[in-house]
Backbone bond lengths (Angstrom), bond angles and torsions (degrees), N, CA, C in turn:
res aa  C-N    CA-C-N  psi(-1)  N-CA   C-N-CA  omega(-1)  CA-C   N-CA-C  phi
1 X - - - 1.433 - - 1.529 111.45 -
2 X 0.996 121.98 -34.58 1.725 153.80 -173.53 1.951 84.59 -63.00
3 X 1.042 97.54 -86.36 1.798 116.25 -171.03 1.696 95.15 -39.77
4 X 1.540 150.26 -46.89 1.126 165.63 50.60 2.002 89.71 89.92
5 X 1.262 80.25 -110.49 1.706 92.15 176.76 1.527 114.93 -22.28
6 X 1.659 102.09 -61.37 1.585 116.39 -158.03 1.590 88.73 -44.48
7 X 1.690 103.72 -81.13 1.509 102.40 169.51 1.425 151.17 -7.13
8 X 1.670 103.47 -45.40 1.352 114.68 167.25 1.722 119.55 -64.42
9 X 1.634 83.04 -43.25 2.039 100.38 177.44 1.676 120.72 -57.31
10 X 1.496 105.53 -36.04 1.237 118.43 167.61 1.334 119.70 -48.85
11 X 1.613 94.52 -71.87 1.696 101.24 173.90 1.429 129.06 -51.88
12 X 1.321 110.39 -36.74 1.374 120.32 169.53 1.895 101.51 -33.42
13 X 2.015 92.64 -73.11 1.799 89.00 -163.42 1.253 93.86 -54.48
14 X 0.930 124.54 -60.74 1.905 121.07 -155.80 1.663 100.36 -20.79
15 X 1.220 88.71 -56.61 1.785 103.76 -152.83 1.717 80.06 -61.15
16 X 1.177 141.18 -92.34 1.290 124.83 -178.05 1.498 130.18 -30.87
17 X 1.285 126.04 -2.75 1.555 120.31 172.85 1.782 94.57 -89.64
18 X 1.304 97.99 -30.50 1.603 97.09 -175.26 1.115 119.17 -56.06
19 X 1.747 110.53 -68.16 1.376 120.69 150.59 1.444 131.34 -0.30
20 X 1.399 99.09 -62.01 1.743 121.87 -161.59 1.918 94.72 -75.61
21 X 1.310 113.25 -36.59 1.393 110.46 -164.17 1.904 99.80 -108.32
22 X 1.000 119.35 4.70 1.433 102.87 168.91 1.803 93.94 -139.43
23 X 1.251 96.12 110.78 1.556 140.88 169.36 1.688 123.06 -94.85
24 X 1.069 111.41 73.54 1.524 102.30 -171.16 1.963 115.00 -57.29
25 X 1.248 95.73 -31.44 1.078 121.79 173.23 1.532 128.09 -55.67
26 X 1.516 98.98 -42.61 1.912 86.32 157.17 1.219 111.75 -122.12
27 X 1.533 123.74 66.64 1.547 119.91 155.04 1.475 93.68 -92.62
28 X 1.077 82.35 151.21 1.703 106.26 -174.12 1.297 117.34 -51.02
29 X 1.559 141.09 172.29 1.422 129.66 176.49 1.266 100.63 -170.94
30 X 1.362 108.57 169.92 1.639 102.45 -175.93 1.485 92.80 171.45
31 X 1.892 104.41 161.27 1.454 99.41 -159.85 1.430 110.87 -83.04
32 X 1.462 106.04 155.47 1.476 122.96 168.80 1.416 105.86 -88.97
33 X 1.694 115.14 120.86 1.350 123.47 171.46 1.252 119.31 -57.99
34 X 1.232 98.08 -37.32 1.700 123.08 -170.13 1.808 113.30 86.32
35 X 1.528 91.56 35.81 1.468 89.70 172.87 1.725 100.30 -101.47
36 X 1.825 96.93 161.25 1.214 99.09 163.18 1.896 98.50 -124.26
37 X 1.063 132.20 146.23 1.357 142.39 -155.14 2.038 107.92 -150.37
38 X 1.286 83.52 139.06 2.087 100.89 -178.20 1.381 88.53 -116.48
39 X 1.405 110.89 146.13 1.478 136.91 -176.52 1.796 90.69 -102.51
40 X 0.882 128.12 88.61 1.588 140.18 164.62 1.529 123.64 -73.71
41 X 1.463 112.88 85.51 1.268 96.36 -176.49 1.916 116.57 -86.52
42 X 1.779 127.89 149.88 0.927 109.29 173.73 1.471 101.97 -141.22
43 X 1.163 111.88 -173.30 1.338 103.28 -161.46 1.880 100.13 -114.97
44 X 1.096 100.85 139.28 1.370 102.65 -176.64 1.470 127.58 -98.77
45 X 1.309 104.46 127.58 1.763 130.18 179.88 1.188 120.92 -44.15
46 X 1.633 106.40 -36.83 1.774 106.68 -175.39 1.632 92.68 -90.75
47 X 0.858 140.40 -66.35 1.673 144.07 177.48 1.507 115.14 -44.84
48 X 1.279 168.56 44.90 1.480 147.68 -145.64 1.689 102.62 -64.87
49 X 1.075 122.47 144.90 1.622 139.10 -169.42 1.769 100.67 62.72
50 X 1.036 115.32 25.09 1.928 105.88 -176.97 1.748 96.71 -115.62
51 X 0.992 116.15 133.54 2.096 124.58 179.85 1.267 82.65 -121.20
52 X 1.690 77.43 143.84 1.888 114.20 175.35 1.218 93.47 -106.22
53 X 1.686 120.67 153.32 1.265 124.29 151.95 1.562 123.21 -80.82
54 X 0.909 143.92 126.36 1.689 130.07 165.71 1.589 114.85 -107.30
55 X 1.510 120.53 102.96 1.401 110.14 150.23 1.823 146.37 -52.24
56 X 1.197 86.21 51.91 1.996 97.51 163.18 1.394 112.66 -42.01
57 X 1.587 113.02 95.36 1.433 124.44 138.71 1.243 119.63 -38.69
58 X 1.580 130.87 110.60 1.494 135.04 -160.89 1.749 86.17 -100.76
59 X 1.457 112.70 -53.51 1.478 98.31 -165.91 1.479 93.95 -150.82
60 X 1.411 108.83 147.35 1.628 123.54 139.92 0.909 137.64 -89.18
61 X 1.558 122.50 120.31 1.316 121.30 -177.23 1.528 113.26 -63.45
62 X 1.621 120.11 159.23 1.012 110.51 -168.25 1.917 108.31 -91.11
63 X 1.198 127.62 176.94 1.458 130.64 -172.97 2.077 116.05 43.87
64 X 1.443 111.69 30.80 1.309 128.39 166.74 1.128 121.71 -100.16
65 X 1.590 120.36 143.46 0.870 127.82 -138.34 1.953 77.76 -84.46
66 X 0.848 103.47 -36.27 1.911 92.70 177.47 1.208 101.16 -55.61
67 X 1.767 145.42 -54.07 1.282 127.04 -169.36 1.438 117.02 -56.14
68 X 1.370 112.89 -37.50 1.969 136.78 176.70 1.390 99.83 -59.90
69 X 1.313 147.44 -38.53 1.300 147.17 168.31 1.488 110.07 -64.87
70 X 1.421 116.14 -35.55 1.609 113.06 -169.60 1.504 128.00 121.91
71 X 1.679 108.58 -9.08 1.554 126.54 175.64 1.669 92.54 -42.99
72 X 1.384 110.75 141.32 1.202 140.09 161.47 1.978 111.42 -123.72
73 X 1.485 105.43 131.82 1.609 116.51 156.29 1.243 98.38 -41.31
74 X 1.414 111.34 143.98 1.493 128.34 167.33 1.658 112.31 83.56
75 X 1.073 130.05 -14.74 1.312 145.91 147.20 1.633 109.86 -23.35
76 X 1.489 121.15 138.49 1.459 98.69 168.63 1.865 102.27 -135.05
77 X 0.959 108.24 116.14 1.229 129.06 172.14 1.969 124.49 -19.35
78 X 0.958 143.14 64.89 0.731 159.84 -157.08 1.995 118.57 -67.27
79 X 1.634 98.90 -75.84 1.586 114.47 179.23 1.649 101.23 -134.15
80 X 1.228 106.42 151.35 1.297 125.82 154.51 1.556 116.35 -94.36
81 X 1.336 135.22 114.91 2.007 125.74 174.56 1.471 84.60 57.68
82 X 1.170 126.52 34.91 2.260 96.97 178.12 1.298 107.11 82.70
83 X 1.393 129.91 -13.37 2.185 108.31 174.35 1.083 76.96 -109.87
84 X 2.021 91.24 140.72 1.288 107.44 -177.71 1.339 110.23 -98.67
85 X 1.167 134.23 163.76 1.143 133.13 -127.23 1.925 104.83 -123.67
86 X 0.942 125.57 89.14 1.456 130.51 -154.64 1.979 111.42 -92.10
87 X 1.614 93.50 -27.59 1.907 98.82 176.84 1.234 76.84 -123.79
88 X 1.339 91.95 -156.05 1.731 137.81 176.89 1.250 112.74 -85.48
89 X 1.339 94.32 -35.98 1.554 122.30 -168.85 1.488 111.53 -73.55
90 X 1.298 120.97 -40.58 1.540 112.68 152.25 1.438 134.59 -52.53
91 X 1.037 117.26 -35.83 1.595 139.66 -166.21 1.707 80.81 -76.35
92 X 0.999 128.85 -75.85 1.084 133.22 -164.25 1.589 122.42 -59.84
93 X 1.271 114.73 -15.98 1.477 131.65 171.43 1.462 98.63 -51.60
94 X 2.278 97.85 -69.81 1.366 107.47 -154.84 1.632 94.37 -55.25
95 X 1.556 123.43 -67.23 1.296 135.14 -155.85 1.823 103.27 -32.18
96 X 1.695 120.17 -49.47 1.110 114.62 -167.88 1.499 115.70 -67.33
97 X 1.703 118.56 -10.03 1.239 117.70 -153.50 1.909 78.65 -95.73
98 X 1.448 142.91 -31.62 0.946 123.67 -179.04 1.353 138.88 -88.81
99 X 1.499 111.87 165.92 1.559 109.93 -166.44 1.453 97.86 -100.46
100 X 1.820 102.56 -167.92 1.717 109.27 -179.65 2.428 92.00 -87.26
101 X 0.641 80.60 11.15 2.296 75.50 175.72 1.190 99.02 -129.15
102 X 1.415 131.95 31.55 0.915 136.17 155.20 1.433 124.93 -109.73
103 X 1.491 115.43 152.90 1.844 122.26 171.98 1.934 116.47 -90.81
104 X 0.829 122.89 172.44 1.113 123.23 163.04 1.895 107.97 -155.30
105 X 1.307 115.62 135.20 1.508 114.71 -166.96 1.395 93.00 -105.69
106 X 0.969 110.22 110.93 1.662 122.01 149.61 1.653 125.76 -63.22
107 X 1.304 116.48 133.23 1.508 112.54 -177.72 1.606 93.52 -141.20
108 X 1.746 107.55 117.96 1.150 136.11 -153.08 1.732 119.02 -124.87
109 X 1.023 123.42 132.84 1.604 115.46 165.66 1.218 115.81 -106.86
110 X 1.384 114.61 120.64 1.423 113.15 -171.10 1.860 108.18 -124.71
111 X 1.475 108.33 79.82 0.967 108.46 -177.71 1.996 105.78 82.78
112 X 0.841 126.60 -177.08 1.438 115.23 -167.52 1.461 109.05 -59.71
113 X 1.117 128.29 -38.78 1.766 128.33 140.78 1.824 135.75 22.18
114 X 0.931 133.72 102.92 1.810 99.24 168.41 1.676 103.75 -134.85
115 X 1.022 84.44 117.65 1.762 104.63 178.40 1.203 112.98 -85.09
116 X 1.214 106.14 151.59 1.546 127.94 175.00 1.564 110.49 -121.27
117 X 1.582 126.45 88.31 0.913 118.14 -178.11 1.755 113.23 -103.68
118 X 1.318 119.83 151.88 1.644 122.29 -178.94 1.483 106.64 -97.08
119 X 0.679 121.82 123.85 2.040 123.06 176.31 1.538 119.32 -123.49
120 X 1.303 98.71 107.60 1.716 116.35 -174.64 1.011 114.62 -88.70
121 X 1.767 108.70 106.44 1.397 114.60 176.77 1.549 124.74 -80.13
122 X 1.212 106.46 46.07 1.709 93.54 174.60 1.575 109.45 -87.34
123 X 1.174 94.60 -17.57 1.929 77.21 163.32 0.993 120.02 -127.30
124 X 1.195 125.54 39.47 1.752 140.76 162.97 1.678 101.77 -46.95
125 X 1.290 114.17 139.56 1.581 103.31 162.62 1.677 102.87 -91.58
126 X 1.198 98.85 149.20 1.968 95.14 168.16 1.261 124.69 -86.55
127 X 1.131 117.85 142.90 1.472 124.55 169.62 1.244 127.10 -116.60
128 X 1.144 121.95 171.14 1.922 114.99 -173.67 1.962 91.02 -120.34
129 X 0.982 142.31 -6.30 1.473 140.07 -126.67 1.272 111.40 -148.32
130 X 1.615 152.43 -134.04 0.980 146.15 -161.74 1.601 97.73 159.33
C-alpha cells in the first residue's frame, strides 16, 4: 500500500512538470499573409554553375490581408521591410517577429515591374507552423 502512495506522489509531480513545460499558450505565432509560395531554383546567366533562388507566389488566398494589399499569383517575392529574402528562412524570421498592428512591406517583381506593396496585418490569422 506504502509502494501504492509513493507512486501516486510521483505521478502527481510528473503530471505537473508536464503541465509547467507544455504551454500551448506561449508557442510562438505570427501572421499568416495568406500566401502560398514555390522555392524555384534557376540557374544564373551572369555566374555559370551559380543558382538563384526565386520565391514564386503560387496563390493568394482569398479575404488576406496579402490579397487587400494587391499580391497577385505569379508574383515573385523579392524583400521583406527591405532584407531581401535569400531562404524561406528569412521570410520567416521577419514574419515571426510581427504582430496583428503591425505592417509588413513586400517588395515584388511582377513581370518586368517591381512593386512595393504595404500589407496590414490586423486581420492576419496567426499561425505557429508553416
Amino acid at each position: 500500500m506504502k509502494s501504492l502512495s509513493v507512486l501516486l506522489v510521483v505521478l502527481a509531480l510528473l503530471s505537473g512538470c508536464a503541465d509547467m513545460f507544455y504551454q500551448p499558450e506561449r508557442i510562438k505565432k505570427w501572421p499568416d499573409l495568406g500566401l502560398r509560395i514555390a522555392v524555384v531554383v534557376v540557374h544564373d546567366s551572369v555566374e555559370p554553375g551559380e543558382e538563384k533562388r526565386h520565391f514564386l507566389i503560387r496563390a493568394v488566398r482569398p479575404d488576406t490581408p496579402a490579397q487587400s494589399a494587391g499580391v497577385r499569383p505569379g508574383d515573385i517575392l523579392q524583400a521583406l521591410d527591405g532584407k531581401t529574402i535569400h531562404h524561406i528562412s528569412d521570410a520567416l524570421e521577419i514574419m515571426r517577429s510581427k504582430r496583428n498592428k503591425d505592417n509588413v512591406v513586400l517588395t515584388v517583381t511582377r513581370g518586368e515591374e517591381t512593386l512595393v506593396l504595404t500589407v496590414d496585418l490586423a486581420t492576419a490569422v496567426l499561425r505557429s507552423s508553416i
